[in-house]
C-alpha positions as CSV (number, residue, x, y, z in Angstrom):
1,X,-2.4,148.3,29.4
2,X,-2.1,144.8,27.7
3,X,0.6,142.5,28.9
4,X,4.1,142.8,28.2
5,X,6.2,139.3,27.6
6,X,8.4,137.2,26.1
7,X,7.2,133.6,24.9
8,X,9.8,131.1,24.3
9,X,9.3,128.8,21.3
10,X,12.2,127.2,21.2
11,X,15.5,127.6,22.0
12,X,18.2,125.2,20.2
13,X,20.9,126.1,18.2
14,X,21.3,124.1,14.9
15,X,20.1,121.1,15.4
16,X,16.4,120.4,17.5
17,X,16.9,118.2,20.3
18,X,14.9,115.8,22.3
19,X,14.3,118.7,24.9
20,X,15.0,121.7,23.0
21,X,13.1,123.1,19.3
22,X,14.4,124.9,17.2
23,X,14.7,128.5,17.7
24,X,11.2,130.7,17.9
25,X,10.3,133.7,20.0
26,X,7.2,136.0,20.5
27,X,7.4,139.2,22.3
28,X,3.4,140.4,22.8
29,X,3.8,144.2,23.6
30,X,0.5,146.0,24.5
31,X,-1.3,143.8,22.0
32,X,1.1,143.5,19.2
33,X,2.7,140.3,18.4
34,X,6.3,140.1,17.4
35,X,7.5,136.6,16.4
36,X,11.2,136.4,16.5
37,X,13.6,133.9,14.2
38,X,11.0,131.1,13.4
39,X,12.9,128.0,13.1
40,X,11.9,124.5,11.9
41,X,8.8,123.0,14.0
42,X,7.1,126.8,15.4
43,X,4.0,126.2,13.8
44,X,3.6,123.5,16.5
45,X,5.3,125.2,19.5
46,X,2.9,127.9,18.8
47,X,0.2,125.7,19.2
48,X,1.7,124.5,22.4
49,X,2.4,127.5,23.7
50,X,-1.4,129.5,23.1
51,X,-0.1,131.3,20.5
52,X,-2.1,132.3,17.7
53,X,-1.7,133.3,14.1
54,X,-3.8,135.9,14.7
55,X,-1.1,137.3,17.6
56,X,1.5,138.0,15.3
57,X,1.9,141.5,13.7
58,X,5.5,141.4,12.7
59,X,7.9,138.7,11.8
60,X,11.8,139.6,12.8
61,X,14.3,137.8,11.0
62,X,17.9,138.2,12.2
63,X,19.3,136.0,9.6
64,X,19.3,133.1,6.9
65,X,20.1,130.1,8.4
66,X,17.7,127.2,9.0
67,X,17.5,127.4,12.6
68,X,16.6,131.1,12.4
69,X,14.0,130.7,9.2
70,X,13.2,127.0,8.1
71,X,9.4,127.7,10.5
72,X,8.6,130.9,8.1
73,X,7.2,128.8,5.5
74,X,4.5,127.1,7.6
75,X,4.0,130.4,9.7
76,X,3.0,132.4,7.0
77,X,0.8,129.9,5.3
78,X,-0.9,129.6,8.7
79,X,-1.4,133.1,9.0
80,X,-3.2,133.0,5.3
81,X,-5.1,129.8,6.2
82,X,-6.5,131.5,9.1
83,X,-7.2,134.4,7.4
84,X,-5.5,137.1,9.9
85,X,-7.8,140.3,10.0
86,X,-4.4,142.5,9.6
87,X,-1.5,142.8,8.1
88,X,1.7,141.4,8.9
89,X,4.8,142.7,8.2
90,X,8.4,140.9,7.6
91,X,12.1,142.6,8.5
92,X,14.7,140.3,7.3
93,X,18.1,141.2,6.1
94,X,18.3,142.5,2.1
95,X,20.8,140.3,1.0
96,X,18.4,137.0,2.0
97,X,15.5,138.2,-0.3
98,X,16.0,134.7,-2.1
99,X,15.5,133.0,0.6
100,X,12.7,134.6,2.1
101,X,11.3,134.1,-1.4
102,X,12.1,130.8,-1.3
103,X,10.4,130.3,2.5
104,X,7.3,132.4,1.2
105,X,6.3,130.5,-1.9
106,X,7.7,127.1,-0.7
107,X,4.2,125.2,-1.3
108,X,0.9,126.1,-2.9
109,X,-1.1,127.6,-1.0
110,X,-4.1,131.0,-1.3
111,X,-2.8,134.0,-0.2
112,X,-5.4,136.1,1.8
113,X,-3.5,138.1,4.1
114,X,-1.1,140.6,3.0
115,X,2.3,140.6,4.2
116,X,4.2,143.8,3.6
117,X,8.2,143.0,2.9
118,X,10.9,145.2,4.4
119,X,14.2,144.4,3.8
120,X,16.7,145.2,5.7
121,X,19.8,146.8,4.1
122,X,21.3,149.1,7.1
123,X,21.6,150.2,11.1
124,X,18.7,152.5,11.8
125,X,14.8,152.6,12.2
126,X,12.7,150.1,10.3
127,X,9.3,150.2,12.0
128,X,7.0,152.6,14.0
129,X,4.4,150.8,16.2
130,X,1.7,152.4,18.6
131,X,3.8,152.9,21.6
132,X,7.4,151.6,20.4
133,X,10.5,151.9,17.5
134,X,12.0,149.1,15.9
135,X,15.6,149.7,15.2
136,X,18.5,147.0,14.4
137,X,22.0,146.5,14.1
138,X,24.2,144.7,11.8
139,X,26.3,142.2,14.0
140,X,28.7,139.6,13.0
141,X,28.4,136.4,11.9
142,X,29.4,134.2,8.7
143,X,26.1,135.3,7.1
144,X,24.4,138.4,7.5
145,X,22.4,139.3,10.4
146,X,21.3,141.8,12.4
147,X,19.8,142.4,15.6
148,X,16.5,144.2,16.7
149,X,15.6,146.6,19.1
150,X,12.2,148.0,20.7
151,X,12.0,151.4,22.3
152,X,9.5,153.1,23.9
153,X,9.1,156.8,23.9
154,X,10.2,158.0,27.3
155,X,7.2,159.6,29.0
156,X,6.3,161.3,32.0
157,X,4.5,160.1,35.5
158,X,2.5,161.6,37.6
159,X,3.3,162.5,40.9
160,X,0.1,162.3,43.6
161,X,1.9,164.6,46.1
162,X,2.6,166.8,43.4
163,X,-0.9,167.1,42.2
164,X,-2.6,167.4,45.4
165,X,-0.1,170.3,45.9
166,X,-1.7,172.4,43.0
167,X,-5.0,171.8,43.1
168,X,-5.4,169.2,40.5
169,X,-7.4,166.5,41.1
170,X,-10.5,164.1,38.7
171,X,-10.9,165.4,35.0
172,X,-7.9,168.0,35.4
173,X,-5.2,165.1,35.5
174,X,-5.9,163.8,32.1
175,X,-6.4,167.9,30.9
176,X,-2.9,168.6,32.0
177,X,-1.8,165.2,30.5
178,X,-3.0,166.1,27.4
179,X,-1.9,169.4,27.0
180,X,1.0,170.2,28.8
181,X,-0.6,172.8,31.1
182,X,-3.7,173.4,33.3
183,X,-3.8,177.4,33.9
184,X,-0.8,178.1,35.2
185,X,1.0,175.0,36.4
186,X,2.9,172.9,33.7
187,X,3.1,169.3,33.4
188,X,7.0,169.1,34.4
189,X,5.8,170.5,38.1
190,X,3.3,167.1,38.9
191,X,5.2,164.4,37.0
192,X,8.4,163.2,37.0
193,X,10.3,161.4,33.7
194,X,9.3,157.3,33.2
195,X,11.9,156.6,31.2
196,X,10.1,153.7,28.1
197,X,10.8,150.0,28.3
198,X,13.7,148.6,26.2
199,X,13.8,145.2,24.4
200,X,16.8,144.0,22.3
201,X,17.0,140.5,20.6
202,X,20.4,139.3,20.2
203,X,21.1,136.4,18.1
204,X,24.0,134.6,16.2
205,X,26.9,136.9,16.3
206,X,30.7,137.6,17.7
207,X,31.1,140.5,20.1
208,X,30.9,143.5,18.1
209,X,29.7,147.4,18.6
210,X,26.1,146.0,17.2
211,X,25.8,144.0,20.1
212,X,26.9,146.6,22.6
213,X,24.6,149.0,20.8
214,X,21.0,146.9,21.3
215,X,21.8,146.1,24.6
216,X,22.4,149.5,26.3
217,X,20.1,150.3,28.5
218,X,18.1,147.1,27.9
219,X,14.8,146.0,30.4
220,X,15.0,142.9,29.1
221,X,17.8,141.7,26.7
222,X,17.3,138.4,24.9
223,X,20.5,136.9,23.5
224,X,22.4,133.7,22.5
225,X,24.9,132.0,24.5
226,X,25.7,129.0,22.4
227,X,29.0,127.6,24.2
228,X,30.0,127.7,27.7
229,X,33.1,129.6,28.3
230,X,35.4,127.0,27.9
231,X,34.7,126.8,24.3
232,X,35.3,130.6,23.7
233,X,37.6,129.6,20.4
234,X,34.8,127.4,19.1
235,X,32.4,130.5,19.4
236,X,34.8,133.3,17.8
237,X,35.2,131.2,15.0
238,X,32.1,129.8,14.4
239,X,30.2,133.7,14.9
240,X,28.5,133.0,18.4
241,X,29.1,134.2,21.7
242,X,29.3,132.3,25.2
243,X,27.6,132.3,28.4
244,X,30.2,135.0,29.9
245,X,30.8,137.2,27.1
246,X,26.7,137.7,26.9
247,X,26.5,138.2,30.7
248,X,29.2,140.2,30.4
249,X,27.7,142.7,27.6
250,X,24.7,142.8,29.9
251,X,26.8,143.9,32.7
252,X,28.3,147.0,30.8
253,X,25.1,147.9,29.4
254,X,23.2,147.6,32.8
255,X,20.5,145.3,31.5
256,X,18.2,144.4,34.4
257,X,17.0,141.2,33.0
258,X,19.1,138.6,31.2
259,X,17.8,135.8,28.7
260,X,19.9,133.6,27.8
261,X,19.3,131.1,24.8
262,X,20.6,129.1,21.6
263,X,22.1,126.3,23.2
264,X,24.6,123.7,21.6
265,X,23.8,120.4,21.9
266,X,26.5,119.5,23.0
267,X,25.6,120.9,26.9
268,X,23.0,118.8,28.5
269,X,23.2,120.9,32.1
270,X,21.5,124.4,31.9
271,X,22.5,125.6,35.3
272,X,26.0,126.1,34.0
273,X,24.9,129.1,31.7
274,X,23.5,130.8,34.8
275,X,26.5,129.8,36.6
276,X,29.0,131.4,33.8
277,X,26.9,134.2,33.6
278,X,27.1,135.1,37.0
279,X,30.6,134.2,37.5
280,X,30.6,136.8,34.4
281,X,29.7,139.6,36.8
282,X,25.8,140.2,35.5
283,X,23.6,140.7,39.0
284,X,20.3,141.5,37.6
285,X,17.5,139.1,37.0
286,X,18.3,136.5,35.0
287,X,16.9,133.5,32.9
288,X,17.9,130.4,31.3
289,X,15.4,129.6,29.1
290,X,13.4,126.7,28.5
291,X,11.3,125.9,25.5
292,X,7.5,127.1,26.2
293,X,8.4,129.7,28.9
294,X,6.7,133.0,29.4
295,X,8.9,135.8,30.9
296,X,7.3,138.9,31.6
297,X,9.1,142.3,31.2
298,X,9.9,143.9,33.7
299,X,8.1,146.5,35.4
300,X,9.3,150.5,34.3
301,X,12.1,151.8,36.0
């Protein structure tokens, strides 16, 4: 199975800073390539980071403001220049069509790859891939924006002891596999469930039910803590959330690992978002991140 990861482009909110791009995210999942919110400058992180036009399949915007969208431009005429073998496809909120117009066509350029546009207007499913759903959820911020969420298809395992028990053993696993019975033993007596890997992507927004609904359950939940708890009135009403309110989401929703990101400028120590977050409650794995990381997913439950 190809890797499962999260790259970090960048992870500044607003403004870039001297240690900090804008904001920019790729999730590869068994060799798709999701690219996340491309702010101003991702063409380059890409670069410096070992990501390739050619690794992105999808491009999921959560909403219309230039640290979220001002890369798109230069991403999509990269993906032309290079001539990507496949299509791409781009989920952005409906009521931003102008500006994703706007970010499409903003220079002349030939256009040799398609790139399939779909808008989103509503909660609910938006994509099918391979092995996982693309869902999202309207959250709440001064613009419109919503929030994504990958899930994969609960399966079933296979239990050696099990399978030793009946007989089964070389060609007969992948029989039974396939077609939910080998003579007279059923695939629910030699497997057990694997419940499938959860992703959600969280960014600018106020606690709201969309937020509590893309993190439940969450493997790996990626979402913004722009202020430090101490700033909790400058984060209501400016539509973001802080260090402990996202830990404390990814308490409720038993999230076993925690990204935090979109910092202020304003903080120049990063080990007081972990420290907030823990002092939040949230005991699971947990990252700060840091522009160019790579953070793998964890491992299925």
């Amino acid at each position: 199975m190809s890797a499962r990861e999260f790259v970090v482009l960048g992870t500044a909110s607003q403004v870039p800073t001297r240690h900090r791009n804008h904001n920019g995210y790729l999730l590869r999942w068994d060799g798709e390539g999701i690219l996340f919110d491309p702010g101003e400058g991702t063409q380059r992180q890409m670069l410096r980071a070992g990501v390739a036009a050619h690794d992105i399949n999808r491009i999921c915007i959560t909403h219309f403001h230039g640290d979220h969208s001002l890369g798109l431009a230069g991403v999509i005429q990269r993906i032309n220049l290079d001539q990507v073998p496949h299509p791409v496809a781009a989920h952005y909120p409906a009521s931003g069509q102008k500006f994703f117009d706007r970010l499409r066509y903003a220079t002349a350029y030939r256009e040799t790859v398609p790139i399939a546009e779909e808008p989103v207007a509503e909660d609910g499913t938006v994509a099918h891939g391979a092995s996982y759903v693309l869902e999202t959820r309207r959250l709440s911020h001064p613009v419109e924006s919503f929030g994504y969420r990958i899930t994969e298809p609960d399966g079933r395992r296979m239990v050696p002891e099990l399978l030793a028990r009946h007989g089964i053993k070389g060609p007969d696993v992948g029989r039974i596999q396939r077609d939910g019975r080998l003579g007279g033993v059923t695939l629910e007596e030699v497997s057990e469930p694997r419940p499938g890997q959860r992703f959600a992507f969280v960014m600018d927004t106020r606690l709201c039910t969309g937020v509590d609904e893309l993190a439940e359950g969450c493997d790996m939940l990626v979402i913004e803590s722009t202020f430090l708890d101490e700033d909790e009135r400058l984060a209501t009403d400016h539509g973001h959330l802080t260090a402990g309110q996202a830990a404390r989401v990814a308490r409720d929703a038993g999230v076993r690992h925690l990204v935090l990101t979109h910092f202020s400028q304003r903080y120049t120590d990063p080990t007081e978002f972990e420290r907030q977050a823990r002092a939040a409650g949230f005991e699971g794995e947990l990252t700060v991140a840091a522009d160019l990381m790579t953070v793998p997913l964890p491992k299925r439950g």
